[in-house]
N, C-alpha and C positions, 0 to 999 in steps of 0.2 A: 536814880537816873542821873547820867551825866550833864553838868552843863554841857547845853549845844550854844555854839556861839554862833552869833547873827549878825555876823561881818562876812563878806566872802573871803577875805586872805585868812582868816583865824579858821575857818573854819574846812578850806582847802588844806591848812598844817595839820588841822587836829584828825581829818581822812587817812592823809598821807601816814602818819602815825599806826594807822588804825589795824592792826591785826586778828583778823575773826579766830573763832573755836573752830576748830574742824574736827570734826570725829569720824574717823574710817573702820569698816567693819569687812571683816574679808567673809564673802557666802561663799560657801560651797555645797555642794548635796552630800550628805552621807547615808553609810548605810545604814537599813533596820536593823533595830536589835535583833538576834536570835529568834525564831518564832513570831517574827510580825512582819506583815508586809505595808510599804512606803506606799500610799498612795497619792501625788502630788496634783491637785485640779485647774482647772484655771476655763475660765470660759471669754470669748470673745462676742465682741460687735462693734459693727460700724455701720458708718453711711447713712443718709438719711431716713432709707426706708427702716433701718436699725435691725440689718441680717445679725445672726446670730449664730455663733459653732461653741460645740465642745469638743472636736475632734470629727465630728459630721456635725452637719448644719439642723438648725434647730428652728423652733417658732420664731416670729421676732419679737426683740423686744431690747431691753439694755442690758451692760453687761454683767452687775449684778442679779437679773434675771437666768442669764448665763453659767454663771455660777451656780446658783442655785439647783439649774437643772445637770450640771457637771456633777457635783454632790449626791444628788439623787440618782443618777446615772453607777458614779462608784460604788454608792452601796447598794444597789443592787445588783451590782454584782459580788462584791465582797458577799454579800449573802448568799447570793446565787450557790456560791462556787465555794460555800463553809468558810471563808477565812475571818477566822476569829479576831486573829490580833489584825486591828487593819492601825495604823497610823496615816492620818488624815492631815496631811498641808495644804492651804492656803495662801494664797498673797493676797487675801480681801479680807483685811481686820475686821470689817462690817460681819463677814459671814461666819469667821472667827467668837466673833463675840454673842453670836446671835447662839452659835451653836452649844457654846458652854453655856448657854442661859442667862447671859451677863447683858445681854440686851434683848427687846424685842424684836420682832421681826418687821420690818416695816413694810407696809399694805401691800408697797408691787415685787415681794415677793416672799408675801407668806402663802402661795399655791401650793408649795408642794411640803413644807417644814415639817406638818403633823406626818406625814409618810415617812420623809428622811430621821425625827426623831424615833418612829418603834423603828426603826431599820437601823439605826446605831444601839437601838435596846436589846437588836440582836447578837450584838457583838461587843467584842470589847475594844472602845473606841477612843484613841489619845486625837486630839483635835491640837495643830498649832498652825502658827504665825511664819512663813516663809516670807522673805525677803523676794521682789521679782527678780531678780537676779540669780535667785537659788532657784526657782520656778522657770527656768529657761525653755525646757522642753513641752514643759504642759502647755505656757505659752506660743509657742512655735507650732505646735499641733491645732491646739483652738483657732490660730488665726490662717493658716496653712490648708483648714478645712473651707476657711470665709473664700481663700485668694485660688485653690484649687479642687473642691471639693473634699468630700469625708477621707479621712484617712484612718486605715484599721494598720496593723501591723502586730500581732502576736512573737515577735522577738527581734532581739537586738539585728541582725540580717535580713529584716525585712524592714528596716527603717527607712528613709531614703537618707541621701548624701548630708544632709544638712541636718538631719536628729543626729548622725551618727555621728557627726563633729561635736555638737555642744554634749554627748556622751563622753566619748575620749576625753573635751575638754576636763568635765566633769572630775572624770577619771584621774586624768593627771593630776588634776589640785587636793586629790582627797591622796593622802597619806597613806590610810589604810587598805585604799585598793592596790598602792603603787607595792606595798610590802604584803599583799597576798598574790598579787601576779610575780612578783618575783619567784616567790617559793612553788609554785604550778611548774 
């Protein structure tokens, strides 16, 4: 550790001097691999009474409760509906680490884990770590449900105005959609 000095002039120059680390990381979403479908989650809440959505409104409770039921929610449909290869994102390192077995579940919200664990035994299941920033959509849908009710939308033209912006966004930043819409 540095000397800190315990005068105010020495230690207003040694500030001024002072230049932090910054480390930038550019997110963007891409796409699955061949054979596997992106499912990205996210669950919200707010407010005192501590309402709760995943995309429709849910029990209440917090918003790793939230999550929890977002996860359970995907796989069963990823099961529902045979999809093997599911790839599972997150922006809740908790629910992250819980799910590769790397931590336990903690009390308020091990309800549903034993369910969501054989429902990923059904499948083959890559679990990771998104940045909220990469998670924009999942985000804007969970809270979009708190602020206007449930929202369904089964394909990109039934999104409303503001999914279909942070998609284009999306779009434009990933390289590899830019050089397969060209060739279409």
């Amino acid at each position: 550790m540095q000397n800190v000095p315990h005068k105010w002039p020495e230690l207003i120059q040694k500030l001024e001097k002072y230049t932090p680390d910054l480390k930038v990381t550019k997110v963007i979403w891409e796409l699955p691999n061949e054979g596997w479908i992106k499912v990205n989650i996210d669950g919200a809440s707010r407010g005192d009474s501590r309402r709760s959505s995943i995309g429709k409104e849910i029990t209440y409770g917090t918003n790793n409760e939230a999550e929890e039921v977002a996860i359970l929610e995907a796989m069963r449909y990823c099961v529902d509906n045979r999809l093997a290869n599911v790839m599972l994102q997150t922006d809740s390192m908790l629910m992250k680490n819980v799910l590769e077995g790397k931590w336990g579940a903690p009390w308020n919200i091990n309800e549903y884990f034993e369910e969501i664990k054989t429902l990923i035994e059904e499948c083959n299941v890559r679990v990771s770590h998104i940045l909220r920033e990469g998670n924009s959509l999942a985000d804007y849908i969970a809270n979009c449900a708190l602020d206007s009710g449930d929202f369904e939308a089964q394909g990109f033209a039934q999104l409303d105005s503001n999914s279909r912006m942070i998609v284009n966004l999306d779009k434009s930043q990933c390289p590899y959609l830019r050089v397969k819409a060209a060739k279409n």
